[in-house]
N, C-alpha and C positions, 0 to 999 in steps of 0.2 A: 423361725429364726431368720434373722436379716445374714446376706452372707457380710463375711470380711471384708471392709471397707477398701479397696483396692489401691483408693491414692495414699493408706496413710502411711507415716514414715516407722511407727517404730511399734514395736509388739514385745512381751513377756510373754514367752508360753511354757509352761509345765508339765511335765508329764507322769501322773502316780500311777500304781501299779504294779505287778510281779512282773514273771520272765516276760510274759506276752510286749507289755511295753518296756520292756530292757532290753529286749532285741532279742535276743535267745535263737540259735538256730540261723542268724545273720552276722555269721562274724566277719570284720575287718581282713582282709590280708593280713599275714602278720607281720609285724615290722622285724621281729628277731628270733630266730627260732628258740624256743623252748621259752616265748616268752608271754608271761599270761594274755589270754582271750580277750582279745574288746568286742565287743557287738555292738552292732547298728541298729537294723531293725526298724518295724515302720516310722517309728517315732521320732527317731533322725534322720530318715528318708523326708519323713513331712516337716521335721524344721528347715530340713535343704530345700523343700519347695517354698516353702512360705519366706527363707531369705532372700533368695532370688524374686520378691515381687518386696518385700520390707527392708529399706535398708538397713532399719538398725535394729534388727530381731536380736533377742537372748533368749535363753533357752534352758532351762536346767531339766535334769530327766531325776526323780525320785525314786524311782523301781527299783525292785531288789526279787529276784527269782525265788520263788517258794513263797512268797508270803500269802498270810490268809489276811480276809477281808478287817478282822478285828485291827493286825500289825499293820497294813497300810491305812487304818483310821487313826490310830492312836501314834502313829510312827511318821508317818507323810504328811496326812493334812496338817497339821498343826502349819509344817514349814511349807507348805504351799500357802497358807493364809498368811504368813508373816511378807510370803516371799511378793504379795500382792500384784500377780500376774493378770494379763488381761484374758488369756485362753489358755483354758488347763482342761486334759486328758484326762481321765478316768474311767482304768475298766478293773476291776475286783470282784471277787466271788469263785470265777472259776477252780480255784486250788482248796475253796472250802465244800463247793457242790462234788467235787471226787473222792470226798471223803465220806464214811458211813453217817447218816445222822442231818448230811449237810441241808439245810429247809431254805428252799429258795427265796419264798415270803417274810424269814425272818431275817434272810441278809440284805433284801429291797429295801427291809426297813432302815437297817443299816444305813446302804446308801443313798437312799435319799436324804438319812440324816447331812450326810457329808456334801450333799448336793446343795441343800439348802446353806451348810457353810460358804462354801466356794459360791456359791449366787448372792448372798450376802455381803461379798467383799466385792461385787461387782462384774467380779470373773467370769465369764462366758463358761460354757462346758461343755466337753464332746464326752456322749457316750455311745456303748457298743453296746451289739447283740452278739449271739458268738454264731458258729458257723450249724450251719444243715450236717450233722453228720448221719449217712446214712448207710454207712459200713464200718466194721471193726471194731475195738474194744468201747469206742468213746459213745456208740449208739445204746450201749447198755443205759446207760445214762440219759439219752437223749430228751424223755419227758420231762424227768425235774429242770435240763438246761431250758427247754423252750417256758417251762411256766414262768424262772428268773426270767426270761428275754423277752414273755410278756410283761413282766413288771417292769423293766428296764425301760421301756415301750411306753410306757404310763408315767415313768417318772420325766423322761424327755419331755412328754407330752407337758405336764403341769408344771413344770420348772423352765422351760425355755430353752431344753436344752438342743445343741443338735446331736445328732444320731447317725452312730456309722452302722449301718444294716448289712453282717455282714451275712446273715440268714440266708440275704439274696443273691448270694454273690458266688456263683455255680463255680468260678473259676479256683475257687477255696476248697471245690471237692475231687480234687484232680489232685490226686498223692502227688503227683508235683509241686504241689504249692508245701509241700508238708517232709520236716525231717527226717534223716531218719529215726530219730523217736519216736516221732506220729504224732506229736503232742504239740510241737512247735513247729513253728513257719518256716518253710524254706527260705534262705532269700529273693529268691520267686516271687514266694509267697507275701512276703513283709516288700518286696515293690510294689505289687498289686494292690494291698491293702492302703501303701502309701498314698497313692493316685486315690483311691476313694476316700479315704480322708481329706482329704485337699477341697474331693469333688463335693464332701460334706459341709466346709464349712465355706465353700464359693468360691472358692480358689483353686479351681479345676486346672489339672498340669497334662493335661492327655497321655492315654496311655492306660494302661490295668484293665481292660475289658475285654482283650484281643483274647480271640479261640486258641487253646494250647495248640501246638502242632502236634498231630496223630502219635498215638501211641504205638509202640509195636505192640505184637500179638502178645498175648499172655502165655505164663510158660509156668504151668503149674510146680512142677518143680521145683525151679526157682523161687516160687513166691513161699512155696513151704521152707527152704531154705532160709529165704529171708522173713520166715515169721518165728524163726528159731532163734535165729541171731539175733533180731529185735526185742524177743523175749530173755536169752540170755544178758544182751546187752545193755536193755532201757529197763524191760516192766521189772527183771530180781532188782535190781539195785531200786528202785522204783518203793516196789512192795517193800523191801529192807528199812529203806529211811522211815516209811510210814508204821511201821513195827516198831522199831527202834524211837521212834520220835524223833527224829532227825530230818535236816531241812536242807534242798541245796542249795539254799539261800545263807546257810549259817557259814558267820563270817565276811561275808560278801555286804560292799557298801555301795551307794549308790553313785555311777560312773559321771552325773554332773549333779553334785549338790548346789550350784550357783549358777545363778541366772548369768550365762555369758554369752556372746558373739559367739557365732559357731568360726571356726578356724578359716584362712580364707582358702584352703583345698577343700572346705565341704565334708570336711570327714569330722563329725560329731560326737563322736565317740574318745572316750578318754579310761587313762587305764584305772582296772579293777580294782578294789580294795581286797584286804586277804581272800584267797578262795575265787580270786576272779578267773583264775586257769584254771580250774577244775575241767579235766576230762569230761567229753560230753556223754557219757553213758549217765555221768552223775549232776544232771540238770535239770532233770523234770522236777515238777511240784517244790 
């Protein structure tokens, strides 16, 4: 892929997806107390970089937390092809591979269906691999995520697209970078991954590759503590919705349904539709 032409003036970019691209786990300051949650997140981290080299960048972000790969096709693309962007985001699957059943090969298919849309209306396209985990609940999983992220691997490849590798990206495996859910990005996390998006598509903004600073020692204790409270607090409510069939996405609309100018503070984010303040115990999947 050619990177992003650097003199030009004005850009559309898009962004579809669940919590990952909503921000989830990078909220805003809040402007009023007790008043619903906005997030950032890499995705408006990388529109702030990308308007600072365009000057007439817009921007709309499509994602909506919880969704599975069938609702962001049948839900997103449609208005992402209406909305005729020149660079659109795309990463889906994850929230359907953590479910029983989920077959990495048949959601590829999926997506490359969607890929060929969006490359057919001309739209450039980033996509992701997900991360190396090689601790904690999400390693249970770890072989079906890397077979999608060899196919993900494959569809970049024959479609043109570029590719954020976040496989490679060791500074992803330092619970730093990671909520306290464990499921979502700090926002540590979601700046580091911003800068390598940037650095994906040639429009490097330096920065996200710097060594964390030293941890302190480990304090077993503590860590059982905090694998109590993580379980009371994320994985029951977690496990409940997926029982129940409930989403913590339901209700919840997407924070920029239109292609607009980002604000001139840089802050990209806009408020949630119902269920946008939902307590963060009740955010994953």
């Amino acid at each position: 892929m050619s990177p992003l032409d650097p003199d030009r003036r004005t850009l559309d970019l898009v962004a579809l997806g669940d919590s990952f691209t909503e921000g989830v786990g990078d909220p805003y300051p809040p402007e009023d107390a007790g008043a619903a949650v906005r997030y950032r997140g890499w995705a408006d981290r990388f529109a702030e970089h990308l308007a600072a080299r365009v000057p007439e960048l817009r921007y709309a972000n499509l994602a909506v937390r919880g969704k599975l790969m069938r609702q962001i096709v049948e839900d997103q693309l449609p208005r992402a092809v209406e909305l005729a962007p020149d660079l659109v985001t795309l990463s889906a699957g994850g929230n359907d591979l953590l479910r029983p059943g989920g077959d990495p090969d048949r959601l590829a298919r999926v997506l490359e269906g969607a890929v060929r849309r969006l490359r057919a209306t001309g739209a450039d396209v980033v996509l992701f691999t997900g991360v190396n985990f090689s601790a904690g609940f999400m390693r249970l999983r770890i072989g079906t995520f890397a077979r999608y992220y060899l196919n993900i691997r494959a569809i970049a490849d024959r479609h043109g697209c570029y590719l954020v590798d976040q496989w490679s990206m060791d500074a992803l495996t330092d619970p730093r970078a990671w909520d306290a859910d464990r499921l979502h990005m700090s926002p540590e996390g979601h700046r580091r991954l911003a800068a390598k998006v940037a650095e994906a598509v040639g429009a490097p903004v330096g920065g996200g590759h710097e060594a964390w600073p030293p941890a302190p020692p480990p304090d077993r204790r503590a860590a059982r503590r905090a694998d109590v409270r993580w379980a009371r607090e994320h994985l029951v409510p977690w496990l409940g919705r997926r029982l129940t069939g409930r989403s913590s996405g339901d209700g919840v609309t997407a924070k920029r349904p239109e292609l607009e100018p980002l604000p001139a503070t840089g802050r990209a984010g806009a408020p949630q539709g119902e269920g946008g303040g939902r307590e963060r115990a009740d955010r994953a999947g």
